[in-house]
MIDREN-360608 format. One record per residue (C-alpha): residue number from 0; residue in one letter; chain; x, y, z. Coordinates in nm, 2 decimals, padded with zeros to 4 digits. Each point is the difference from the previous one (the first is absolute). Layout:
# MIDREN-360608
+-----+------+------+--------+--------+--------+
| pos | code | unit |      x |      y |      z |
+-----+------+------+--------+--------+--------+
| NUM |    A |    A |      X |      Y |      Z |
...
+-----+------+------+--------+--------+--------+
This chain:
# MIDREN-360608
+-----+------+------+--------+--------+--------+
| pos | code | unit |      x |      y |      z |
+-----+------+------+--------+--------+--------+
|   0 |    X |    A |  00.00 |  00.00 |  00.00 |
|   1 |    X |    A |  00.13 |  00.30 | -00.10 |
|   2 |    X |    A |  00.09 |  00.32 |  00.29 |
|   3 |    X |    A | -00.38 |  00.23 |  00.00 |
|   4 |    X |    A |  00.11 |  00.33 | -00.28 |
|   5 |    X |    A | -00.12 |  00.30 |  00.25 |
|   6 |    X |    A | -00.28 |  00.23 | -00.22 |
|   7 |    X |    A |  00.07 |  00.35 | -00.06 |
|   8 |    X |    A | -00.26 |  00.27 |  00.13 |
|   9 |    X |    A | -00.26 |  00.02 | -00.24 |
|  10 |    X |    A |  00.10 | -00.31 | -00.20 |
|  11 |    X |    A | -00.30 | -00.23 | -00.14 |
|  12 |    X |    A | -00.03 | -00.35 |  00.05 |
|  13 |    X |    A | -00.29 | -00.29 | -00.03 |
|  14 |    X |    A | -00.13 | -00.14 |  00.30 |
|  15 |    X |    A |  00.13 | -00.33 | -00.04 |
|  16 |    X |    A |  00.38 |  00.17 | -00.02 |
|  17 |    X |    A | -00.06 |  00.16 |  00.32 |
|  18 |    X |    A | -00.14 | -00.32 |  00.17 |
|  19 |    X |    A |  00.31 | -00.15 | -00.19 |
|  20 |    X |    A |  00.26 |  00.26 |  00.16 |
|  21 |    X |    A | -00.19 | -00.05 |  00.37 |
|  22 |    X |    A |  00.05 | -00.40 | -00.04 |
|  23 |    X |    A |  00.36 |  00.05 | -00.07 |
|  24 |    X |    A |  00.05 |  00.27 |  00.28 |
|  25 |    X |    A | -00.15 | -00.27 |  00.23 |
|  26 |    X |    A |  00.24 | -00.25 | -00.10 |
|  27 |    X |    A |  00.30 |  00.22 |  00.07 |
|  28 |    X |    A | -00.15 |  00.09 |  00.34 |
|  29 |    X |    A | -00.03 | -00.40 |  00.06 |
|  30 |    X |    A |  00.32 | -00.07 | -00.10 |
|  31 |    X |    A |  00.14 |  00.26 |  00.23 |
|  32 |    X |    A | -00.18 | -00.10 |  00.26 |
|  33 |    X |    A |  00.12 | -00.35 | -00.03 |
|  34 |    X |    A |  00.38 |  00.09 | -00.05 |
|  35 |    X |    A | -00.04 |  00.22 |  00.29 |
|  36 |    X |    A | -00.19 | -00.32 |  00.21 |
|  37 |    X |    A |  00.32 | -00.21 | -00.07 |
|  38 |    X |    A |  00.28 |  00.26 |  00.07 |
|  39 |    X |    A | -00.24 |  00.04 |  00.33 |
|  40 |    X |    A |  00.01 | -00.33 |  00.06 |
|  41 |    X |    A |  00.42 | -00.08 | -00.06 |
|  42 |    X |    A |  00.04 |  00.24 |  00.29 |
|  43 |    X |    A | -00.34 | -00.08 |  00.19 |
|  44 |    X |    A |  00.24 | -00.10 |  00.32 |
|  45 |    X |    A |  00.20 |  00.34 |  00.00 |
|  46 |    X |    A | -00.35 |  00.19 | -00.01 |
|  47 |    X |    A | -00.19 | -00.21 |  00.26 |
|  48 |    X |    A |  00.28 |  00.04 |  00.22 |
|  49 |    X |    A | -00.01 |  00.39 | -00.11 |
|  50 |    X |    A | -00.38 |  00.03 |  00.07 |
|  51 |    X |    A |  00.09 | -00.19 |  00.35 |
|  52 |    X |    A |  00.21 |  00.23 |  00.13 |
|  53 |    X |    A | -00.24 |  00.27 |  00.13 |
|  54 |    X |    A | -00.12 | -00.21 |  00.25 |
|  55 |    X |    A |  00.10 |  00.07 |  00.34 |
|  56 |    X |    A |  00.23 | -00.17 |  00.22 |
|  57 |    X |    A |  00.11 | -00.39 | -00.09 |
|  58 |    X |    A | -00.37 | -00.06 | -00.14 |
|  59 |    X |    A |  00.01 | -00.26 | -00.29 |
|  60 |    X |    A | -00.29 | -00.10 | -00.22 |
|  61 |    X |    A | -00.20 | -00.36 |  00.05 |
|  62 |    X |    A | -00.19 | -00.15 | -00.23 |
|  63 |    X |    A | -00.29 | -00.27 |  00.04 |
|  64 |    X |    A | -00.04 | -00.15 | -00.30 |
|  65 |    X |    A |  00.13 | -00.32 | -00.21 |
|  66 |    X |    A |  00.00 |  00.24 | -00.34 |
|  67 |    X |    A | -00.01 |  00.38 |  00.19 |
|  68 |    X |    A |  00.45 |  00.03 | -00.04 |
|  69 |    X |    A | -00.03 | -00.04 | -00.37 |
|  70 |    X |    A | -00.36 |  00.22 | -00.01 |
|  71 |    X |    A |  00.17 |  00.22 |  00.15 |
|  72 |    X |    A |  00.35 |  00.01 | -00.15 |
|  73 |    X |    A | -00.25 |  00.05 | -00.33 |
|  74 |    X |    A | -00.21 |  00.26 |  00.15 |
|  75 |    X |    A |  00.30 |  00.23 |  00.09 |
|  76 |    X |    A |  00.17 | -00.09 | -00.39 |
|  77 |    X |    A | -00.34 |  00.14 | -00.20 |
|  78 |    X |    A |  00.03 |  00.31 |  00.25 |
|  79 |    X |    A |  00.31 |  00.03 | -00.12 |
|  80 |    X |    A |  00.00 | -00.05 | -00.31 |
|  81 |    X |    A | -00.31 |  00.22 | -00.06 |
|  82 |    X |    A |  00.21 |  00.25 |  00.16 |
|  83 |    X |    A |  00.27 | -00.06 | -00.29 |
|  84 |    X |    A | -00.29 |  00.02 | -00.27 |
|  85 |    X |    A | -00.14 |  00.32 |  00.10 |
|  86 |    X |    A |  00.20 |  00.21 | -00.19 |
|  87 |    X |    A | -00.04 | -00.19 | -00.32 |
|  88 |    X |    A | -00.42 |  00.00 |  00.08 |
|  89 |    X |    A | -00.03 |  00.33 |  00.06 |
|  90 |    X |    A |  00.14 |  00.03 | -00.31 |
|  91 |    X |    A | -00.17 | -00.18 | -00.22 |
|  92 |    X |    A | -00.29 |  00.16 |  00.13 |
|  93 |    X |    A |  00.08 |  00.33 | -00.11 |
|  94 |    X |    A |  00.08 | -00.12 | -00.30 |
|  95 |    X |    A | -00.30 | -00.09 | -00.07 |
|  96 |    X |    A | -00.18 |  00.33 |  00.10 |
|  97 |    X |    A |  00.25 |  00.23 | -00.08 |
|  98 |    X |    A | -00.15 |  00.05 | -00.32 |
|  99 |    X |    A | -00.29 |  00.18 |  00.13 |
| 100 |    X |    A |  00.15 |  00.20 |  00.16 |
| 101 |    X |    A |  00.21 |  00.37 | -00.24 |
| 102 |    X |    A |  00.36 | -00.02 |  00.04 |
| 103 |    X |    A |  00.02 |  00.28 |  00.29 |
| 104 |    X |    A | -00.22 | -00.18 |  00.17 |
| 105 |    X |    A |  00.21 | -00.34 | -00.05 |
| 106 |    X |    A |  00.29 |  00.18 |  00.14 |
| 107 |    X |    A | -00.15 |  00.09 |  00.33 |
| 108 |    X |    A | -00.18 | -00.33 |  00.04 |
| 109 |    X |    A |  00.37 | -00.13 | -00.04 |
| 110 |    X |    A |  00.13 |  00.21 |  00.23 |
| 111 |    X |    A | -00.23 | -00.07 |  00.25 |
| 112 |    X |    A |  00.03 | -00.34 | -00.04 |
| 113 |    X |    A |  00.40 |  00.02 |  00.03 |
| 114 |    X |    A | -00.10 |  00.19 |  00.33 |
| 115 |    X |    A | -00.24 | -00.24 |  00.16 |
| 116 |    X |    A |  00.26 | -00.28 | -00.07 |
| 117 |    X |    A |  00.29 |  00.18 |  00.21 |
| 118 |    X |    A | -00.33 |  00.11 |  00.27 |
| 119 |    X |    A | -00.09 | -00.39 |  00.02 |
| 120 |    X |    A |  00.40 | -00.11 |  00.04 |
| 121 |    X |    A |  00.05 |  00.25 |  00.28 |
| 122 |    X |    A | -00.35 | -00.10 |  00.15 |
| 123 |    X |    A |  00.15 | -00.37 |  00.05 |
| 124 |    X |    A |  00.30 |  00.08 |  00.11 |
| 125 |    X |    A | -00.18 |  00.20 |  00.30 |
| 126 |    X |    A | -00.26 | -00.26 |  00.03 |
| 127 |    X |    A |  00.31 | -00.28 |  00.04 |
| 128 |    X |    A |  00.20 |  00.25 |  00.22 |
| 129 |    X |    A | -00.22 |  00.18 |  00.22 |
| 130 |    X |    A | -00.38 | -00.13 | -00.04 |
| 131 |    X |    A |  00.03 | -00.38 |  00.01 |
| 132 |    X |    A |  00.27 | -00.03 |  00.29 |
| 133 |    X |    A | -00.24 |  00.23 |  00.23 |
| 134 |    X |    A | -00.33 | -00.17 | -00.11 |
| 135 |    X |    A |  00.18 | -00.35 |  00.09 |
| 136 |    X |    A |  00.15 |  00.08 |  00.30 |
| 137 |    X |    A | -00.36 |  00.14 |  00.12 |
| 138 |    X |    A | -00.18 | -00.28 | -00.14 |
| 139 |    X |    A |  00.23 | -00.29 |  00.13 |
| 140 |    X |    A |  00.02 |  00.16 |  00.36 |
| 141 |    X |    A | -00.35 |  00.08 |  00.10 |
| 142 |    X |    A | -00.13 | -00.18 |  00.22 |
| 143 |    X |    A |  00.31 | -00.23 |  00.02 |
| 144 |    X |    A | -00.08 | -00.11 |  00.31 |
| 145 |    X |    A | -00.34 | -00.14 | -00.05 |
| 146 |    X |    A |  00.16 | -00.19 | -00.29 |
| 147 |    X |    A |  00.21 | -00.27 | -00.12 |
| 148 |    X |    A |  00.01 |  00.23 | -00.36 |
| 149 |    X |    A |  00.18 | -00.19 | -00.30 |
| 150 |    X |    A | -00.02 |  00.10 | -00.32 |
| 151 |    X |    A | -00.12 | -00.19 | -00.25 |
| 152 |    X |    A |  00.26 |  00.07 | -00.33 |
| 153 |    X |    A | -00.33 |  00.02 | -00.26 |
| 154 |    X |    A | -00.19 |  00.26 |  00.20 |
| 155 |    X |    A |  00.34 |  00.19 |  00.04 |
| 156 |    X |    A |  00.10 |  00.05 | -00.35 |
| 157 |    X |    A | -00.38 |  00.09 | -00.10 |
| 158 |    X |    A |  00.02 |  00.29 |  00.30 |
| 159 |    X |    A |  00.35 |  00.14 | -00.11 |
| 160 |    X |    A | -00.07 |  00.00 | -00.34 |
| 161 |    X |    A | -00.34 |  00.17 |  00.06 |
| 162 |    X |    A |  00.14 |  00.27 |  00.23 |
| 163 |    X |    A |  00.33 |  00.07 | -00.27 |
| 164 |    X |    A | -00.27 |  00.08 | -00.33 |
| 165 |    X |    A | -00.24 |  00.22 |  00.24 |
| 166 |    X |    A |  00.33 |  00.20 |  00.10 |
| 167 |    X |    A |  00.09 | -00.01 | -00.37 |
| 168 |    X |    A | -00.34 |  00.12 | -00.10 |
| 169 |    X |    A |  00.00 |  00.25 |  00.27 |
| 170 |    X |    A |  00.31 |  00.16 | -00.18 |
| 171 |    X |    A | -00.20 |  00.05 | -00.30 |
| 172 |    X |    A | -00.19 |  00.32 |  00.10 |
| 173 |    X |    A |  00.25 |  00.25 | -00.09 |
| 174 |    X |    A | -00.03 | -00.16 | -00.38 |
| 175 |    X |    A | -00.36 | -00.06 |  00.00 |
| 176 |    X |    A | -00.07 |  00.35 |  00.06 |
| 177 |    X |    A |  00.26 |  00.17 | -00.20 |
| 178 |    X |    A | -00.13 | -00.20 | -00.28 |
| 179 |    X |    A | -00.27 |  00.18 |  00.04 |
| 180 |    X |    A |  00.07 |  00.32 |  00.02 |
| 181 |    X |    A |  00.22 | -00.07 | -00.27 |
| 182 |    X |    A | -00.27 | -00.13 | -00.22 |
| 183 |    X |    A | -00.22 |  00.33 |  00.11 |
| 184 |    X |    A | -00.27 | -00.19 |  00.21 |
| 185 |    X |    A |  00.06 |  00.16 |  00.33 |
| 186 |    X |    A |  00.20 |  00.30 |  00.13 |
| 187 |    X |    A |  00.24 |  00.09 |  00.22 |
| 188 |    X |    A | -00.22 |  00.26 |  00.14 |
| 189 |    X |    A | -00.31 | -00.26 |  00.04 |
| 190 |    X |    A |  00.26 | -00.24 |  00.17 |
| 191 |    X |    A |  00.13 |  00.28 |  00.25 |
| 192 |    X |    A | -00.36 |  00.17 |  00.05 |
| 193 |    X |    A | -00.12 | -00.34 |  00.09 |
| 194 |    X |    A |  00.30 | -00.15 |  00.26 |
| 195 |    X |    A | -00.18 | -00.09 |  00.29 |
| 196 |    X |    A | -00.25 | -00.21 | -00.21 |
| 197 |    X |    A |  00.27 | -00.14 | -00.21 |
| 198 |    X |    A |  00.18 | -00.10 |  00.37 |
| 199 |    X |    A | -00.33 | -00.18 |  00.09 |
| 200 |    X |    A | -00.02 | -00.20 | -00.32 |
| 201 |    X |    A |  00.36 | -00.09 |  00.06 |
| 202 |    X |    A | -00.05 | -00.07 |  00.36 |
| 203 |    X |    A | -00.30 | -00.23 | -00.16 |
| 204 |    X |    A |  00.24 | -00.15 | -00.28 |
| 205 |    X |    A |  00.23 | -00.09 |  00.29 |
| 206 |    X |    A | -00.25 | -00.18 |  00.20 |
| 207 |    X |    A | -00.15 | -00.21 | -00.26 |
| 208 |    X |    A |  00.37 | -00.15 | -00.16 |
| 209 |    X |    A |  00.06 | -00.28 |  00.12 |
| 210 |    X |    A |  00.12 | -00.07 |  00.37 |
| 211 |    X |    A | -00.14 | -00.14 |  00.28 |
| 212 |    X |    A |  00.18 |  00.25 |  00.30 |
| 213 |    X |    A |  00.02 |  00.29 |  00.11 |
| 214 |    X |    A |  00.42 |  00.04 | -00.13 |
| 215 |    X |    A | -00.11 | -00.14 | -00.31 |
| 216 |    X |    A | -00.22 |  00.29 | -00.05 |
| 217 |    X |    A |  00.24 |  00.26 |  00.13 |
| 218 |    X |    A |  00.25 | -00.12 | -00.22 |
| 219 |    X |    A | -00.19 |  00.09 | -00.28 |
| 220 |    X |    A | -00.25 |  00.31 |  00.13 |
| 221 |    X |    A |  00.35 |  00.19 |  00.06 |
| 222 |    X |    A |  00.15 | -00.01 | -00.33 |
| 223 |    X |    A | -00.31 |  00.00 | -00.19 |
| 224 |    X |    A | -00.04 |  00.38 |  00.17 |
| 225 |    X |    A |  00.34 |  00.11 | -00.06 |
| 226 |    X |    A |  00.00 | -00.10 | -00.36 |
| 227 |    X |    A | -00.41 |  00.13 | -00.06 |
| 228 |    X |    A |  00.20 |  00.35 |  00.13 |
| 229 |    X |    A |  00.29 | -00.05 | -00.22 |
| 230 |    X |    A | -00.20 | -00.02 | -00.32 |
| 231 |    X |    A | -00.23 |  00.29 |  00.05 |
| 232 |    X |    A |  00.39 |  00.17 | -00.02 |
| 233 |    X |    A |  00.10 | -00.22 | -00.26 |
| 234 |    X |    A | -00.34 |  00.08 | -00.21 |
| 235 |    X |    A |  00.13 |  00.36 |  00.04 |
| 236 |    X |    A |  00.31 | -00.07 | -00.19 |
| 237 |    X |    A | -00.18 | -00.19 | -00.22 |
| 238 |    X |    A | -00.20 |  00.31 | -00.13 |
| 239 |    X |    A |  00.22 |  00.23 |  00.05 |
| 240 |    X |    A |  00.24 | -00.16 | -00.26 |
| 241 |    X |    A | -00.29 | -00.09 | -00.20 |
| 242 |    X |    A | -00.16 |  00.34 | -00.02 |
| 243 |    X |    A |  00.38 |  00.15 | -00.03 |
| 244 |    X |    A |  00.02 | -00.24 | -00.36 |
| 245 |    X |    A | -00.38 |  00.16 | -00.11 |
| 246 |    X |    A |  00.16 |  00.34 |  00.06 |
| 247 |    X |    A |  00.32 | -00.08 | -00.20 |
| 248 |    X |    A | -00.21 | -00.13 | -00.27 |
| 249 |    X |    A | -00.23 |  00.27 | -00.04 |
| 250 |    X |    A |  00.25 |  00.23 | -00.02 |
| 251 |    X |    A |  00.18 | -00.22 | -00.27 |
+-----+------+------+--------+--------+--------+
């Protein structure tokens, strides 16, 4: 199967080529997902034992089940290895509706994208740093000495991957919202005239991600507000610059 051709804007084409072109997309986004699966799963030890080492204390994992090591072992590789693929998805899927979109337009979806991906890697390396470690060593010490608390490997992994996206996700805001600005949808004026109720929704957002405690929460409430503040700023820039390029090209 031959690599998807990308469509230029405006550019005509049957329905059955584009159902063609989305087939093939699909395939590439399988393909990476598998390759990713596999390189997840060569080095499925190194990342267990990676994922394991927020846990407080000398804590190691159990597991209760005849087939639950290798469900497991499987469950952290396909983690991984979408992980890997992401890139490569998100890209075919722009590919497919860039199209649509005029070429200025392309360019600050692209941007924004580029953005988002660097906001997502810096929201996991705060959820693996500071979120996880404080939610666990809440979690695994509460009522400790009520307890005999062991912790089942399966049920582990499914928590510390959950809580590592939601901090990733949180760290979208500041591109989800200059992309809109960008695209002229909201102000920077609208955003700053309406804080307080933009601080609610985010204190809302924060409370309804995923996380069973209080930390959990925390851990994501705080940054989500420092980064809903830092893009009402960064919205600023945004039109500043952008209504700075309308005055240039007026005057050209």
């Amino acid at each position: 199967m031959r690599l998807p051709r990308r469509l230029g804007h405006g550019e005509g084409a049957e329905l059955v080529e584009h159902l063609g072109e989305l087939r093939a997309r699909l395939f590439v986004c399988s393909v990476a997902v598998g390759a990713g699966f596999v390189a997840g799963y060569l080095v499925h030890a190194r990342l267990v034992q990676l994922l394991e080492s927020p846990l407080p204390g000398d804590r190691k994992l159990v597991t209760y089940g005849v087939a639950e090591p290798f469900l497991t072992s499987i469950q952290v590789s396909l983690a991984a290895g979408l992980a890997l693929a992401l890139p490569v998805v998100l890209w075919q899927l722009w590919s497919f509706f860039a199209p649509a979109f005029e070429p200025h337009l392309q360019r600050a979806i692209a941007a924004c994208v580029a953005f988002a991906t660097m906001l997502f890697a810096g929201g996991l390396a705060f959820g693996y740093g500071v979120a996880l470690p404080a939610a666990l060593k809440y979690l695994t010490t509460y009522d400790h000495t009520l307890y005999t608390i062991q912790i089942r490997a399966r049920d582990y992994f499914s928590f510390s991957i959950m809580v590592l996206v939601a901090v990733g996700l949180v760290f979208e805001l500041p591109a989800f919202v200059v992309g809109l600005v960008r695209l002229g949808i909201i102000s920077s004026r609208t955003l700053r005239t309406n804080r307080r109720i933009g601080y609610v929704a985010v204190a809302v957002i924060a409370v309804a991600l995923p996380g069973v405690d209080p930390v959990t929460t925390a851990m994501e409430m705080v940054p989500l507000m420092l980064l809903f503040e830092a893009s009402i700023w960064l919205s600023v820039l945004v039109e500043r610059r952008r209504n700075t390029a309308h005055a240039a090209a007026g005057l050209a």
